[in-house]
TORKOL-4160 file (C-alpha; in steps of 0.2 Angstrom, whole numbers, padded with zeros to 4 digits, m for minus):
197
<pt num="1" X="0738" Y="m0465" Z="m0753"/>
<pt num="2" X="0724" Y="m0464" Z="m0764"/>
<pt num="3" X="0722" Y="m0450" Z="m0779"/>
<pt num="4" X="0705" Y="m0444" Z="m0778"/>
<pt num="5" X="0695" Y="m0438" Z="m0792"/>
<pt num="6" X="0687" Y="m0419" Z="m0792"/>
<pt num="7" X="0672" Y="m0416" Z="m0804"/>
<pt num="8" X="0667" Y="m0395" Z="m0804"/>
<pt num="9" X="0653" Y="m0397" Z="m0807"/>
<pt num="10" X="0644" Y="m0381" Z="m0799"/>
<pt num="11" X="0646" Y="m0369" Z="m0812"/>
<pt num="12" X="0629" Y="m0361" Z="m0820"/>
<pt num="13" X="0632" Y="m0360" Z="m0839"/>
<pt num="14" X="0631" Y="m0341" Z="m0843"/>
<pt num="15" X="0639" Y="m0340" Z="m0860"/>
<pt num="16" X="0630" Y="m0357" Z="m0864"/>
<pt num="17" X="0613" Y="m0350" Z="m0859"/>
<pt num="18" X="0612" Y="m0333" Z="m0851"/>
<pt num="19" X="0595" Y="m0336" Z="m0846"/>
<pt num="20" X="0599" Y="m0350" Z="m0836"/>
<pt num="21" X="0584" Y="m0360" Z="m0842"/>
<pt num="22" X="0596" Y="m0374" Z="m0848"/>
<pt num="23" X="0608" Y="m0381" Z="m0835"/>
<pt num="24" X="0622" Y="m0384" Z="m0848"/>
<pt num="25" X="0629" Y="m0399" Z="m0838"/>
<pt num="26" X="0612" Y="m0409" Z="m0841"/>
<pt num="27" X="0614" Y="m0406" Z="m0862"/>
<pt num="28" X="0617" Y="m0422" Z="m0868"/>
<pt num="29" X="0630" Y="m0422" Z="m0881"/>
<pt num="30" X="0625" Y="m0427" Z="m0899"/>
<pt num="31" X="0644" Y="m0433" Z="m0906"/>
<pt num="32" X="0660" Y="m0438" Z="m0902"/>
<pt num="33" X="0663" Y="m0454" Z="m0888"/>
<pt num="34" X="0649" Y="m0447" Z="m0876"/>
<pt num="35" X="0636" Y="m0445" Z="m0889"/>
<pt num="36" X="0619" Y="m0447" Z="m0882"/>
<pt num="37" X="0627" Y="m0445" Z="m0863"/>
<pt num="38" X="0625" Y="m0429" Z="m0853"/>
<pt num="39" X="0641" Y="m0419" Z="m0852"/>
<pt num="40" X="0643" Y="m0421" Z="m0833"/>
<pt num="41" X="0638" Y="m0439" Z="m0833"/>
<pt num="42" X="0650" Y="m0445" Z="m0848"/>
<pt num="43" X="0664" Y="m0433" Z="m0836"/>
<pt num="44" X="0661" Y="m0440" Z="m0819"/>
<pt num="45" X="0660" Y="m0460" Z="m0826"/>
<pt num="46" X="0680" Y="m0455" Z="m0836"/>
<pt num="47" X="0685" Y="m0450" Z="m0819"/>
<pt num="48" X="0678" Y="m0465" Z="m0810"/>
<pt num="49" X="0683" Y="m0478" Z="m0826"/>
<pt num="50" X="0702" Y="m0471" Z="m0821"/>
<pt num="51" X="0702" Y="m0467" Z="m0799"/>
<pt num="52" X="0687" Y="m0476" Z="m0794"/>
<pt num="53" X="0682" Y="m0462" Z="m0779"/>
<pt num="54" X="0676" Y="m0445" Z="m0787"/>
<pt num="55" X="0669" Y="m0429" Z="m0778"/>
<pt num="56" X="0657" Y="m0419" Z="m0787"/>
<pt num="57" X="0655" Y="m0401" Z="m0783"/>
<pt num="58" X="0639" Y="m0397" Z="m0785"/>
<pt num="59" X="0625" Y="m0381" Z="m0783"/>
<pt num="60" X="0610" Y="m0385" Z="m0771"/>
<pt num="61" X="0597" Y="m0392" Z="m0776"/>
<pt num="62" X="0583" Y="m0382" Z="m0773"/>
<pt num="63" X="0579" Y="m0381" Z="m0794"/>
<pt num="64" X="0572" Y="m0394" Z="m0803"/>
<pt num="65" X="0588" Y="m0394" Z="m0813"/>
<pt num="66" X="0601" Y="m0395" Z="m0800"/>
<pt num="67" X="0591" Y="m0408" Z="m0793"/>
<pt num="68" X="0594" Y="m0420" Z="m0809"/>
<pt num="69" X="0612" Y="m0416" Z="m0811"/>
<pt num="70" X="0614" Y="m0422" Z="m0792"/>
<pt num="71" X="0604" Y="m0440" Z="m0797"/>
<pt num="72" X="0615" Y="m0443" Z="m0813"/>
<pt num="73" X="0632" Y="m0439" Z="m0803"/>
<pt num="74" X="0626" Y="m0450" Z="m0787"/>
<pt num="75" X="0619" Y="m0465" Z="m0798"/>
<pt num="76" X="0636" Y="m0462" Z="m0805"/>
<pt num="77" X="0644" Y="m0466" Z="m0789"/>
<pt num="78" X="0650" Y="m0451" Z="m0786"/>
<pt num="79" X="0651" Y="m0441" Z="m0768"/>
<pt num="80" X="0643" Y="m0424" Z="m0770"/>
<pt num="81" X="0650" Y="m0409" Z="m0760"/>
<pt num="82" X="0640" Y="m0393" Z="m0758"/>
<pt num="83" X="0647" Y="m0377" Z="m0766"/>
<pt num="84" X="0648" Y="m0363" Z="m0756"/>
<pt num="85" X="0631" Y="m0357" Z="m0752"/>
<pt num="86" X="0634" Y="m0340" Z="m0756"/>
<pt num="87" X="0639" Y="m0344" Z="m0772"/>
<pt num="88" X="0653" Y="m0329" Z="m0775"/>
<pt num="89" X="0668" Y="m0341" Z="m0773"/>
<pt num="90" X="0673" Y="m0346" Z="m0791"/>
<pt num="91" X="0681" Y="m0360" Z="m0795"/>
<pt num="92" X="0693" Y="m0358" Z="m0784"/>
<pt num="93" X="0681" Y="m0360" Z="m0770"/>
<pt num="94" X="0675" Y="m0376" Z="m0780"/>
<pt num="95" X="0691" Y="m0383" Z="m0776"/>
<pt num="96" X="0695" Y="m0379" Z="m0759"/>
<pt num="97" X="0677" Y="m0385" Z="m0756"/>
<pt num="98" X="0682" Y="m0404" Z="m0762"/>
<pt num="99" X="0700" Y="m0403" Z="m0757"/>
<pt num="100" X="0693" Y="m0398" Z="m0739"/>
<pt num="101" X="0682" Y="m0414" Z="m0741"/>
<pt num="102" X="0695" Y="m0427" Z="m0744"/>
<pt num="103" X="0711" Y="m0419" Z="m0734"/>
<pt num="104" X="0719" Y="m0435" Z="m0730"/>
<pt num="105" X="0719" Y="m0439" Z="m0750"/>
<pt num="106" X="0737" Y="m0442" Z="m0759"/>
<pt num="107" X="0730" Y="m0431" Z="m0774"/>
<pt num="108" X="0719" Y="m0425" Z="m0782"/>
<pt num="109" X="0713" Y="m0424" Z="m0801"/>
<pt num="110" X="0704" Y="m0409" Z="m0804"/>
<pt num="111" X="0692" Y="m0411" Z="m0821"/>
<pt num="112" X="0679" Y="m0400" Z="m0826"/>
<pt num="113" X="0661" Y="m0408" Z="m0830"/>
<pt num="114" X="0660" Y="m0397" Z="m0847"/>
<pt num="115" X="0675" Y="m0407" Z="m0854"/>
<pt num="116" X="0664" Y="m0425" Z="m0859"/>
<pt num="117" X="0678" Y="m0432" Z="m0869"/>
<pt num="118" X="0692" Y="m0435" Z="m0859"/>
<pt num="119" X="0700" Y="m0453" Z="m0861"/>
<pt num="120" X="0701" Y="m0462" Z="m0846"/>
<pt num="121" X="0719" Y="m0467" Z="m0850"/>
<pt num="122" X="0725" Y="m0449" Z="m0850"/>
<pt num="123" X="0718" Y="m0450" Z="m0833"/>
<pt num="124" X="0727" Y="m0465" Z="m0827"/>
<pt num="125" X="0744" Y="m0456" Z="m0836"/>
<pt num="126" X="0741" Y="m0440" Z="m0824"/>
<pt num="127" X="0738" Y="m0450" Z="m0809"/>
<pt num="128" X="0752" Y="m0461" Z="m0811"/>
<pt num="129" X="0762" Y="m0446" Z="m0812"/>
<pt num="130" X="0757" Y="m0439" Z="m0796"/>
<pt num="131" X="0757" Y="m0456" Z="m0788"/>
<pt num="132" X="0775" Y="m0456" Z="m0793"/>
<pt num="133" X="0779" Y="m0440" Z="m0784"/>
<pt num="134" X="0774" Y="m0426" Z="m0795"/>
<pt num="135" X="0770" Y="m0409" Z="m0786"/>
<pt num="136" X="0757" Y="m0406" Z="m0802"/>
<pt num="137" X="0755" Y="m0413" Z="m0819"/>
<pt num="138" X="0742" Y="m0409" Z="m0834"/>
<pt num="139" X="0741" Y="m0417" Z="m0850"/>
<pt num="140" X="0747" Y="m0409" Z="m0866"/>
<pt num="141" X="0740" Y="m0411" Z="m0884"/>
<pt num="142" X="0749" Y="m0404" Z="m0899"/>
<pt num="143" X="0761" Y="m0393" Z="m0888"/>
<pt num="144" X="0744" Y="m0388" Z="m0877"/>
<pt num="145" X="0740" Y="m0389" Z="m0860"/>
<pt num="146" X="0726" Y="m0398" Z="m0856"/>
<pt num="147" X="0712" Y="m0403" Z="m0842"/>
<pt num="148" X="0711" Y="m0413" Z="m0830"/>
<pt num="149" X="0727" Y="m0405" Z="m0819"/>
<pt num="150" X="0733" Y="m0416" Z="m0805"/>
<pt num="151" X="0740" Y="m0411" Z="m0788"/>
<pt num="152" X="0748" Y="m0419" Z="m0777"/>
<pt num="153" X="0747" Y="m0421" Z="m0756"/>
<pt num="154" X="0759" Y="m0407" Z="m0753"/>
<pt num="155" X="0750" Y="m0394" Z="m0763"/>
<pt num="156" X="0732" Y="m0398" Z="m0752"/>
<pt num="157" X="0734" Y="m0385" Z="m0743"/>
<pt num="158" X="0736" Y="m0371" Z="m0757"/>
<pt num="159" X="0721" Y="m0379" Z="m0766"/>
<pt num="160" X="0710" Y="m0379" Z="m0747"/>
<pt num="161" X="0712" Y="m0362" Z="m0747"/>
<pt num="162" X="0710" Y="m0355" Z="m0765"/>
<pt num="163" X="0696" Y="m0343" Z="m0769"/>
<pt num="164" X="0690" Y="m0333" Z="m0784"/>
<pt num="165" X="0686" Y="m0336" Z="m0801"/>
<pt num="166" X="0706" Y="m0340" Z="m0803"/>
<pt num="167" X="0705" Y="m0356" Z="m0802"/>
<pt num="168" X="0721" Y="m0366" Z="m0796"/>
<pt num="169" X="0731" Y="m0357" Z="m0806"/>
<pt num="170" X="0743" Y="m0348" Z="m0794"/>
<pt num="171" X="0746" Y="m0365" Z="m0786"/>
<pt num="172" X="0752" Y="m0370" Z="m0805"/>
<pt num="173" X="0764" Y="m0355" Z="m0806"/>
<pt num="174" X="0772" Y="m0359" Z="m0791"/>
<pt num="175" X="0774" Y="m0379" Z="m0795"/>
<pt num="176" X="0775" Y="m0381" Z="m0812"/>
<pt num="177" X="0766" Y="m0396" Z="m0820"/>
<pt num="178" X="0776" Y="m0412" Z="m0827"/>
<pt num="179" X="0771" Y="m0410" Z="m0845"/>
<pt num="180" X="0764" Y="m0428" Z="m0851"/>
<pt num="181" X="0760" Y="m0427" Z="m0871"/>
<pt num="182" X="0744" Y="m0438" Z="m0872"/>
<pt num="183" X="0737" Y="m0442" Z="m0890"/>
<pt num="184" X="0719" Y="m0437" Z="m0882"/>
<pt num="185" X="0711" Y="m0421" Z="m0891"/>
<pt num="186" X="0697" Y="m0423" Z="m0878"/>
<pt num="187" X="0709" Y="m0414" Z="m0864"/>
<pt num="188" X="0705" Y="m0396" Z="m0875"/>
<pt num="189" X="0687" Y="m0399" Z="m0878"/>
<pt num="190" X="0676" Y="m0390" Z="m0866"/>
<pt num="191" X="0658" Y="m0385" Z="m0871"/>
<pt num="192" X="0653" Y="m0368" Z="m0870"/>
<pt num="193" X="0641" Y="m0364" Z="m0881"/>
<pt num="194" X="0625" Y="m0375" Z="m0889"/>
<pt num="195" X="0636" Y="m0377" Z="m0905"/>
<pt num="196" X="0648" Y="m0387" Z="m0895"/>
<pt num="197" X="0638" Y="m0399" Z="m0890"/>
């Protein structure tokens, strides 16, 4: 069964621009393997380099903004869900919302579409694992836990019906993640803040 890609990809960016003029997603980054990319773009085509099918969890697209960040992850050829409308779910909600999309999936990869350096070979090590049978599994660099987490079949229903800012993290308390040590510094790398770009 295939392992299915998930791109979050509805968060709003605060800490990187509290007054939400910038949609931090659409930045293009200015160094590193994705330079002169936008972040989500140079995510969602890691993900689609390594899995081939993606979901992309996405806001509406009622602002001009959005809007662009709906055509790059579609001409990307990924299939965008719509984030819960009222928009107080979290990241948790962001997950339940693709899971929800693709039950029948044999697992998902969950990435996040701030992390624009990610090798798709550290992808293809996490899928593998949960193609081999692994409950979860997450990349580690250094000693650290990294993105993007995998999940396997049996935990769907967990991550269908996760909520919150949390994020899947109770789902990796109770199943803890095979460790696969990845010489990928790209799997700690998110972008918060301008500077990161």
């Amino acid at each position: 069964m295939e392992v299915i890609g998930v791109l979050l990809a509805a968060g709003q960016g605060r800490r990187f621009d509290a007054t939400l003029r910038r949609l931090k997603l659409i930045e293009t980054c200015s160094a590193g393997p994705a330079a002169g990319e936008p972040l989500a773009l140079a995510a969602a085509q890691a993900l689609r380099a390594a899995l081939g099918t993606v979901v992309a969890v996405v806001r509406s697209d009622r602002d001009p903004k959005q809007r662009r960040l709906h055509e790059l992850l579609a001409a990307a050829g990924c299939t965008l869900v719509a984030y819960p409308a009222d928009g107080a779910g979290g990241m948790g909600a962001s997950i339940a919302c693709a899971v929800a999309s693709r039950p029948e999936a044999g697992g998902w990869i969950i990435a996040l579409a701030d992390m624009p350096a990610i090798r798709p070979a550290t992808i293809v090590a996490v899928r593998a694992a949960i193609a081999q049978g692994a409950a979860c599994a997450a990349p580690y660099f250094q000693g650290r836990r990294g993105h993007p987490v995998g999940f396997g079949a049996a935990c769907g229903p967990e991550l269908a019906a996760l909520h919150g800012d949390a994020g899947a993290r109770a789902v990796l308390e109770r199943h803890r993640p095979l460790r696969i040590d990845v010489d990928d510094p790209g799997i700690l790398q998110d972008v918060d803040l301008p500077a990161d770009l």
